[in-house]
ZATORNU-347395 format. One line per field, with one value per residue (C-alpha): residue in one letter; x, y, z. Coordinates in nm, 4 decimals, m for minus. Example, Ala and Ser with C-alpha at 12.3 -4.5 7.8 and 13.67 -1.06 7.14 Angstrom:
% residues 2
type = [A/S]
x = [1.2300/1.3670]
y = [m0.4500/m0.1060]
z = [0.7800/0.7140]
This chain:
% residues 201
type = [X/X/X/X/X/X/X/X/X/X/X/X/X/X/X/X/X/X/X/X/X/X/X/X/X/X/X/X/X/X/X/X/X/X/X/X/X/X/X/X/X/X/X/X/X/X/X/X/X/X/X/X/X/X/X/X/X/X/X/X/X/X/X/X/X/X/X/X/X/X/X/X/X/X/X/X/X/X/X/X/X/X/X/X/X/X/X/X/X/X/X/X/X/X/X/X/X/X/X/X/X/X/X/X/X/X/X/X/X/X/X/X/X/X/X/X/X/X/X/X/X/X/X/X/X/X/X/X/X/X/X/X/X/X/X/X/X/X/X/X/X/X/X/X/X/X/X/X/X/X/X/X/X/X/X/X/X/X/X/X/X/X/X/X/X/X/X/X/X/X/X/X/X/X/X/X/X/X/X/X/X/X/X/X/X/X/X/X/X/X/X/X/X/X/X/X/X/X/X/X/X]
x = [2.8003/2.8808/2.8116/2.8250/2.8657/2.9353/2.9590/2.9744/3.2656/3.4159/3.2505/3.3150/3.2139/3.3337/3.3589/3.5983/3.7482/3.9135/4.2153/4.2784/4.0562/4.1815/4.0683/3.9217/3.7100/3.5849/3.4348/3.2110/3.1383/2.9756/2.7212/2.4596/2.1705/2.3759/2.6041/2.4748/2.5795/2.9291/3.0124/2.8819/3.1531/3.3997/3.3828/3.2674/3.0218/2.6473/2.5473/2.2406/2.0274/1.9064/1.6643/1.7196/1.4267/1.1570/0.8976/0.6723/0.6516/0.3273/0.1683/m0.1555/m0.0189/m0.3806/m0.4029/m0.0132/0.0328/0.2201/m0.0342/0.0303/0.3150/0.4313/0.7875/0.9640/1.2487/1.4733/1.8210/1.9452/2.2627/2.4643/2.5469/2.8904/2.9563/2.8051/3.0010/2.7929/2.9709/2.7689/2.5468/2.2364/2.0142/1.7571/1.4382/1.2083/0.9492/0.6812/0.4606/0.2889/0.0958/0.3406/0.6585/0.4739/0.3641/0.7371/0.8731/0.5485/0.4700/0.6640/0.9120/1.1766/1.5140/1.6162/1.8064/1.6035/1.2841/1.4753/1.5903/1.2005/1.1270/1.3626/1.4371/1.7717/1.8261/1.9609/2.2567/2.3910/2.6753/2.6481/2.9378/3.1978/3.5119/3.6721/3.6133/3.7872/3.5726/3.4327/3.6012/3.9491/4.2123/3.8830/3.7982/3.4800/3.3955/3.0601/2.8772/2.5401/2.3754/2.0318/1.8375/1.6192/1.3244/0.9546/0.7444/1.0199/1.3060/1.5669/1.8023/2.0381/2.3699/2.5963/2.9084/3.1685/3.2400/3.5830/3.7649/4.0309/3.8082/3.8865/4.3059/4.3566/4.1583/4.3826/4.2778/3.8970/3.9544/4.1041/3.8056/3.5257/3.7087/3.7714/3.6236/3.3537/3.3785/3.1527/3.2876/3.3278/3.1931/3.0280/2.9542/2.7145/2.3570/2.2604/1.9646/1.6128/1.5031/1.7751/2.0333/2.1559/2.1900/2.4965/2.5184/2.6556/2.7105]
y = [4.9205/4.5738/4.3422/3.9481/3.7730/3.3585/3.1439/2.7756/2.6999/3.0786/3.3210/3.6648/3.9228/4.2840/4.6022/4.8824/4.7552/4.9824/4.9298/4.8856/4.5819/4.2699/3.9485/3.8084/4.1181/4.1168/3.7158/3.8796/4.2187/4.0088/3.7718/3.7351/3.7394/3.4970/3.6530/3.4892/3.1770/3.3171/3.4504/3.1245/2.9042/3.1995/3.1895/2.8616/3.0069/3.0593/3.4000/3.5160/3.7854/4.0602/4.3000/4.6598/4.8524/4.8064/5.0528/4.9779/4.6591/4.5170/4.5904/4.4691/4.1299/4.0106/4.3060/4.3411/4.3548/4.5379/4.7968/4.8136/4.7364/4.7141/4.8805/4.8517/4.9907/4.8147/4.7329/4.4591/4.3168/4.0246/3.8872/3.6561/3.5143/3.8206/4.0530/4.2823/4.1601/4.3056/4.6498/4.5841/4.8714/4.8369/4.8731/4.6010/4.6187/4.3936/4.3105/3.9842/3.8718/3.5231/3.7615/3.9790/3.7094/3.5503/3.8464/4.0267/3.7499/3.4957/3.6886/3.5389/3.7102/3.8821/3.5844/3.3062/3.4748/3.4049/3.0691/3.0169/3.1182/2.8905/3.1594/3.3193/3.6990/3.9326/4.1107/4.4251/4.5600/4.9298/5.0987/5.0042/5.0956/5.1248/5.4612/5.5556/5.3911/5.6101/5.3868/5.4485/5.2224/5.0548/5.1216/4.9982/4.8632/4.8804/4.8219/4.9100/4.7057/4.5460/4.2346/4.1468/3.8971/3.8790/4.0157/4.1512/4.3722/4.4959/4.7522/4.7467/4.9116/4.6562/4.8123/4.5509/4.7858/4.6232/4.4914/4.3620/4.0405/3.9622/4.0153/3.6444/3.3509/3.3938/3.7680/3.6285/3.4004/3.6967/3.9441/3.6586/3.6172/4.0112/4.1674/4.4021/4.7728/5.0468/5.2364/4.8825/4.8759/5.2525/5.3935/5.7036/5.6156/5.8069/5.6853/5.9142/5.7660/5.8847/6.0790/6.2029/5.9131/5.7144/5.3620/5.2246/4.8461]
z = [13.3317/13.3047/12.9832/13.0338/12.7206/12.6072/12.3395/12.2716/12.5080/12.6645/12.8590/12.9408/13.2179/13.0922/13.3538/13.3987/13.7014/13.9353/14.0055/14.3372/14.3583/14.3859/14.2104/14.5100/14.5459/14.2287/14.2483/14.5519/14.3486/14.0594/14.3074/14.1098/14.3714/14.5430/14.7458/15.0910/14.9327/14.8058/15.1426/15.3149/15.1359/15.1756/15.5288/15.5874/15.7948/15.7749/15.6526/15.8106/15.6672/15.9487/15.9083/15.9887/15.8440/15.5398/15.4073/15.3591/15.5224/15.3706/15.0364/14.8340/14.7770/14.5653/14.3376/14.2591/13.8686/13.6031/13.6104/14.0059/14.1458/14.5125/14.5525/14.8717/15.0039/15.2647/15.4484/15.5929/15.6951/15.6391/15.9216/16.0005/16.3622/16.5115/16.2394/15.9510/15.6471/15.4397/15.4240/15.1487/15.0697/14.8080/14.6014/14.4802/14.2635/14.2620/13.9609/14.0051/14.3088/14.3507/14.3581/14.6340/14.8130/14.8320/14.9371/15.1647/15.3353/15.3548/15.4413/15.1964/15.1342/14.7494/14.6614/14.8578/14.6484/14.3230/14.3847/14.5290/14.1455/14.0015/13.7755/13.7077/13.7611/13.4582/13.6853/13.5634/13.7567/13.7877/13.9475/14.2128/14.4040/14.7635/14.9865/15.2876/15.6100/15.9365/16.1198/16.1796/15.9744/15.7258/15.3788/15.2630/14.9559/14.7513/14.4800/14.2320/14.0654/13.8879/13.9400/13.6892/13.6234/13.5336/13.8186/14.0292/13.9779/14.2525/14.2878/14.5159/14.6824/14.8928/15.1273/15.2978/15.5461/15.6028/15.2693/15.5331/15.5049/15.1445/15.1851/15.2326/15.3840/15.7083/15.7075/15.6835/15.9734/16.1990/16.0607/16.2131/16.5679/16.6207/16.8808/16.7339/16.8220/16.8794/16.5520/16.3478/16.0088/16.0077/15.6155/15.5574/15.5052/15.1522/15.0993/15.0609/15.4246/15.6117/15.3815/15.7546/15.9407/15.9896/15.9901/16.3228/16.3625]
């Protein structure tokens, strides 16, 4: 696990790194609930978030509290110039009816709900690394991790399902304007709703 630590005038983010990622993959690997921003002025593109399947989609917004709390559990993708960039699969607890009602019914993304709550996330960086791709000639890479504040905690597991797209700013460019394919992008889908299904982009 990660620890994050400052004083007066250093700070200090602290994880066993593996070590076959680079620098530039690590500044996207510790986004803290802001990684639709980091990617946007990466790319220079806008990063759209698209949904791919929640459960369960509604919940008791009024009654939500710590007592009873609305967990849902969702993907989406993030999407650049018609490309997934990004595979998000998570869990999100609810405990307060303004969180739920963010989230529920207004339909507002993980990190678009925090900023909405103008308060900061505690991030804890679970686990992370590069594994081979289904996709001939990929690797993806992924990460676990925690976000954290009053009334509504996350957890969530993110695959780049190309890490071509963090080599160099001119391998980013040719990553947008490629031609998607059929097998483009494809990691196995572990989670309880589908621990068969593959993920096909």
């Amino acid at each position: 696990m990660s620890s994050d630590s400052f004083s007066t005038n250093q700070t200090y983010f602290q994880f066993e790194w593996p070590a076959e990622i680079t620098g530039l993959e690590r500044s996207a690997l510790t986004a803290k609930g802001d990684l639709q921003r980091t990617l946007g002025a990466y790319f220079s593109e806008p990063i759209s978030v698209q949904r791919i399947w929640e459960t369960p989609a509604s919940g008791p917004v009024a009654s939500t509290s710590p007592e009873t709390p609305v967990t849902q559990t969702r993907r989406v993708n993030l999407m650049c110039e018609g490309h997934v960039a990004c595979v998000c699969i998570s869990t999100i607890k609810m405990s307060a009816p303004e969180t739920a009602h963010l989230f529920l019914e207004e339909k507002f993304a993980i990190g678009q709900t925090f900023r909405r709550m103008g308060k900061p996330a505690a991030f804890q960086l679970i686990s992370a690394g590069v594994e081979p791709s289904l996709a001939v000639g990929q690797e993806n890479l992924w990460r676990t991790y925690t976000l954290k504040t009053d009334g509504f905690e996350c957890e969530i597991k993110e695959v780049f399902p190309d890490r071509k797209m963090f080599a160099s700013p001119q391998s980013a460019e040719c990553w947008m304007h490629h031609p998607a394919t059929a097998d483009k992008g494809r990691v196995p889908d572990k989670t309880p709703k589908a621990a068969m299904m593959t993920l096909a982009y």
